[in-house]
ChimeraX commands (.cxc) that place a marker at each C-alpha (Angstrom):
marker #1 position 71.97,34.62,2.28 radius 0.5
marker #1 position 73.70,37.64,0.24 radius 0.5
marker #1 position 77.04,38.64,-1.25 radius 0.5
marker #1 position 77.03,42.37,-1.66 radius 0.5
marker #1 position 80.89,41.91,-2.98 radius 0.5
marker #1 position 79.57,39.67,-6.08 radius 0.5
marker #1 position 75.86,40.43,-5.85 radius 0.5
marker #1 position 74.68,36.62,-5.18 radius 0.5
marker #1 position 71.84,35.96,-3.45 radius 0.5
marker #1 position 71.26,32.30,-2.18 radius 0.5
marker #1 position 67.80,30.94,-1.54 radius 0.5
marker #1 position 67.51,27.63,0.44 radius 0.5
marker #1 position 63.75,26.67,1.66 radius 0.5
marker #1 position 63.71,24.01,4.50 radius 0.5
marker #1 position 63.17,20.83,3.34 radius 0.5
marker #1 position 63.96,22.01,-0.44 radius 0.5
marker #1 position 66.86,19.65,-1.96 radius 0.5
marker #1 position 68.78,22.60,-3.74 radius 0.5
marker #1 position 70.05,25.83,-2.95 radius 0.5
marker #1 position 68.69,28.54,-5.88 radius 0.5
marker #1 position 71.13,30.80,-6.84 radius 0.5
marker #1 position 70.23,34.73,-8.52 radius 0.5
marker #1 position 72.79,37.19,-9.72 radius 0.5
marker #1 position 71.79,40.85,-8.71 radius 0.5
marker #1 position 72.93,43.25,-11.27 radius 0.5
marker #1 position 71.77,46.52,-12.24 radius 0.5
marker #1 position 68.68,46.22,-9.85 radius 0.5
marker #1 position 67.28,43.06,-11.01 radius 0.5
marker #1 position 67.69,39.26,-10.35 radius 0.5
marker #1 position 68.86,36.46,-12.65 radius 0.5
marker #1 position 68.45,33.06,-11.93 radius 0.5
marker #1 position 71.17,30.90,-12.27 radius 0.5
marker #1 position 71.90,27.15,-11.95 radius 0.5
marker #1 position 70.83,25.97,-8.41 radius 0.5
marker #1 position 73.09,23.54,-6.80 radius 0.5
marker #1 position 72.83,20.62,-4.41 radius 0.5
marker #1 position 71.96,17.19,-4.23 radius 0.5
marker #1 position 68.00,16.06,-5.12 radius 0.5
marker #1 position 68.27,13.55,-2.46 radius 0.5
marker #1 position 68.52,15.25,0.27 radius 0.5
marker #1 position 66.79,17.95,1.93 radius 0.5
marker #1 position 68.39,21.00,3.18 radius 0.5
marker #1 position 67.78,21.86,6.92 radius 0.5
marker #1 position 69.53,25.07,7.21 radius 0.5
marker #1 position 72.39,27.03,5.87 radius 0.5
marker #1 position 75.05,29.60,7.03 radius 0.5
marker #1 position 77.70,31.66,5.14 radius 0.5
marker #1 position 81.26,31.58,5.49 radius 0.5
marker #1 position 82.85,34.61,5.81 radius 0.5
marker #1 position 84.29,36.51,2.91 radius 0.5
marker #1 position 87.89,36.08,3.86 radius 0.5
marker #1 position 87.81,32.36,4.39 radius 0.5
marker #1 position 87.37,31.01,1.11 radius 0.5
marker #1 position 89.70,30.21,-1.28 radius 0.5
marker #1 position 90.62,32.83,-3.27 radius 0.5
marker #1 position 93.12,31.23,-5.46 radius 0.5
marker #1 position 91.12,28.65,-6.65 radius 0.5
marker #1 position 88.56,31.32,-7.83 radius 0.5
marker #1 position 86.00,30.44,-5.26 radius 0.5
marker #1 position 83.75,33.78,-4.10 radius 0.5
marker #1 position 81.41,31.95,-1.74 radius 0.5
marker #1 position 81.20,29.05,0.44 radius 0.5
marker #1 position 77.83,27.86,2.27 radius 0.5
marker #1 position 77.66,25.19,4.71 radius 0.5
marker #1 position 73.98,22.93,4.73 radius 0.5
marker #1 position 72.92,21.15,7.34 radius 0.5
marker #1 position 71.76,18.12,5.12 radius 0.5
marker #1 position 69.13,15.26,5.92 radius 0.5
marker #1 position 66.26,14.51,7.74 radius 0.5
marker #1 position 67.68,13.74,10.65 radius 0.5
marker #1 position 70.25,16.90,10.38 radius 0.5
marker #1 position 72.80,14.68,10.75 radius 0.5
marker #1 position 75.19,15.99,7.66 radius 0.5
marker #1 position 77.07,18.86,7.21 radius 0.5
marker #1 position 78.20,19.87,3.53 radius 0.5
marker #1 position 80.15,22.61,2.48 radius 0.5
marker #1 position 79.01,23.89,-0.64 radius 0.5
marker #1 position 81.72,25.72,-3.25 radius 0.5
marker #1 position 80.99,28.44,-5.24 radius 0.5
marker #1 position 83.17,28.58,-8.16 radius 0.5
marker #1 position 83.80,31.36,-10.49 radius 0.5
marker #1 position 84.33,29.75,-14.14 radius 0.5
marker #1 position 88.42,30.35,-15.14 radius 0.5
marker #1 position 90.12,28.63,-17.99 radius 0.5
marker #1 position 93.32,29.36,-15.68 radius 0.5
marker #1 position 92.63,28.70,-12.09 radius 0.5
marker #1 position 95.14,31.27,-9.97 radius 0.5
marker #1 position 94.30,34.56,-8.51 radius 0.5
marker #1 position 91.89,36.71,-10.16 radius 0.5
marker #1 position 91.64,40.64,-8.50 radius 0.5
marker #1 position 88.50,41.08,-10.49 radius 0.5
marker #1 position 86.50,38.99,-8.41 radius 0.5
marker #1 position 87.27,39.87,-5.15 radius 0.5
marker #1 position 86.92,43.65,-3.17 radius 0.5
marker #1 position 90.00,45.38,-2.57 radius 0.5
marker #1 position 89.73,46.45,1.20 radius 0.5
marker #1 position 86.95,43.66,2.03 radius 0.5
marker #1 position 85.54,44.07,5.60 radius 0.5
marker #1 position 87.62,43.64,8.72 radius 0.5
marker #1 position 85.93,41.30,11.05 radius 0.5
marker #1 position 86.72,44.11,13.22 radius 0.5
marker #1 position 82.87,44.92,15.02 radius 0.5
marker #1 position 81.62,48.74,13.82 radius 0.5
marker #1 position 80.24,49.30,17.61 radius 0.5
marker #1 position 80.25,47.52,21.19 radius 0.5
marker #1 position 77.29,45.59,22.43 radius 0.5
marker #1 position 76.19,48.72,24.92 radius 0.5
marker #1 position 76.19,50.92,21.78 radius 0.5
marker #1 position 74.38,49.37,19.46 radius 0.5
marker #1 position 71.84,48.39,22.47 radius 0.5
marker #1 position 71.36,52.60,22.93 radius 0.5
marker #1 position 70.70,53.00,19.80 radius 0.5
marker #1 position 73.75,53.75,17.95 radius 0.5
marker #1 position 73.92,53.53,13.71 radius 0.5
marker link #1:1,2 radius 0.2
marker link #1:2,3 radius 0.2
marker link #1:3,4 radius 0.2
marker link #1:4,5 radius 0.2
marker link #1:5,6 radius 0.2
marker link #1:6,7 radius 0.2
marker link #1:7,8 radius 0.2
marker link #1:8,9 radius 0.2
marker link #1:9,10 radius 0.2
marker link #1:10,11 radius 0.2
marker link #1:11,12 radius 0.2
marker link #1:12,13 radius 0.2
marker link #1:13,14 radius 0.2
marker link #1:14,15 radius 0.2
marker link #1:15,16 radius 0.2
marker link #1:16,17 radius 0.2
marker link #1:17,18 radius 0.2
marker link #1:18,19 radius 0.2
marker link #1:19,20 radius 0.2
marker link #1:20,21 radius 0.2
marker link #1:21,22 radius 0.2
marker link #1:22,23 radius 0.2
marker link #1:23,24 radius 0.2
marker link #1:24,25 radius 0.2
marker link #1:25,26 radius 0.2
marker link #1:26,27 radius 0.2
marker link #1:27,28 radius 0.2
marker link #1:28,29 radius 0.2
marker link #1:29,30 radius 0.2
marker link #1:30,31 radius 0.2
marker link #1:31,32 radius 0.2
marker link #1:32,33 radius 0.2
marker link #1:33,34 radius 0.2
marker link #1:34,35 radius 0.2
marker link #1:35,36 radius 0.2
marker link #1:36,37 radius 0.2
marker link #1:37,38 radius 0.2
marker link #1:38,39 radius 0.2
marker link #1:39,40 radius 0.2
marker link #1:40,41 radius 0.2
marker link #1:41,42 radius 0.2
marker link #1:42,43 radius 0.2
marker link #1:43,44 radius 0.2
marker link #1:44,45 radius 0.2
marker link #1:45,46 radius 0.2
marker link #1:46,47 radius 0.2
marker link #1:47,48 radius 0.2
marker link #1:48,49 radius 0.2
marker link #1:49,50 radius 0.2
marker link #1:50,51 radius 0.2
marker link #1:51,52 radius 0.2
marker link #1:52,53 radius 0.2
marker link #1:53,54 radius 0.2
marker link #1:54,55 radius 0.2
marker link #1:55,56 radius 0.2
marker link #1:56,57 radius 0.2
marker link #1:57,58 radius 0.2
marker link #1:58,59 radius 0.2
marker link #1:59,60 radius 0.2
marker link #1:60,61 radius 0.2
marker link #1:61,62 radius 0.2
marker link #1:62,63 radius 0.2
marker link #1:63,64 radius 0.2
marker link #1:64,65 radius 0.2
marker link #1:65,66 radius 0.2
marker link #1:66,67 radius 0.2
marker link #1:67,68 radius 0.2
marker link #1:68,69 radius 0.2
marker link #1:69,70 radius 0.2
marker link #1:70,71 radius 0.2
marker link #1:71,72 radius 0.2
marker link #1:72,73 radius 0.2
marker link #1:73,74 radius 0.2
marker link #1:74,75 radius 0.2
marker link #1:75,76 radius 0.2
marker link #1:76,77 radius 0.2
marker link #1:77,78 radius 0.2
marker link #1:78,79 radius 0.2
marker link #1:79,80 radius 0.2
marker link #1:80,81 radius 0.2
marker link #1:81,82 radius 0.2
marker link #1:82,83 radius 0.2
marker link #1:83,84 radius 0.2
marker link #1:84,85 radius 0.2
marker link #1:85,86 radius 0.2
marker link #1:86,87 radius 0.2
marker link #1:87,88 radius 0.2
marker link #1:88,89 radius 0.2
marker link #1:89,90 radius 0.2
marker link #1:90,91 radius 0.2
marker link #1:91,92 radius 0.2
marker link #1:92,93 radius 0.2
marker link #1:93,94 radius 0.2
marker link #1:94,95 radius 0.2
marker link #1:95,96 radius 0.2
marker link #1:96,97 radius 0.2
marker link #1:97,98 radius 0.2
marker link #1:98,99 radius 0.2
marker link #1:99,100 radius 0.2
marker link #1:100,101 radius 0.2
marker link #1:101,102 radius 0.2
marker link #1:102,103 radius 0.2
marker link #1:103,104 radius 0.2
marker link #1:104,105 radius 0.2
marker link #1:105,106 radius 0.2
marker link #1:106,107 radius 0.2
marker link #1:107,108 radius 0.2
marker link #1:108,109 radius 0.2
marker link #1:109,110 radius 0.2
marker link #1:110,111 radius 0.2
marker link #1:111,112 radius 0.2
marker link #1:112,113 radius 0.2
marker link #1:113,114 radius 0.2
view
């Protein structure tokens, strides 16, 4: 999974028990510190979208894991920018972010259209 806005990139292998984390800047990947908890494996993930989270708390991403063996958990997972002063920052966040508004219908992206 991928943030364009804040060029994260989220890596979660099924079965793995953390969720690796790389910054994308000027066409190369950093590692940073991967989060989750070592004791239990992560099934799947999914994104939530941009304009959910919780923008005055400084968070830029939120994932949701299916946890467990059994798949039987659901944890969201925060994302966190680091702020002595926790309020709205407009540095971290895109000024006309996307619309949830659909680019083309169903019959025209099926003939083709891009």
């Amino acid at each position: 999974v991928s943030d364009p806005t804040s060029g994260l990139v989220f890596v979660a292998g099924r079965g793995d028990a953390s969720i690796r984390v790389f910054e994308w800047f000027e066409g190369a990947l950093s590692p940073l510190d991967p989060t989750g908890d070592p004791t239990l494996p992560v099934v799947s993930i999914a994104a939530l979208p941009k304009r959910s989270v919780k923008c005055e708390q400084c968070e830029v991403f939120r994932l949701y894991a299916v946890l467990g063996s059994q798949s039987t958990t659901v944890a969201p997972i925060s994302f966190v920018a680091p702020r002595k002063i926790v309020k709205f920052y407009d540095e971290l966040f895109e000024v006309n972010p996307p619309s949830g508004q659909a680019a083309c219908t169903a019959e025209e992206w099926a003939s083709g259209w891009t």
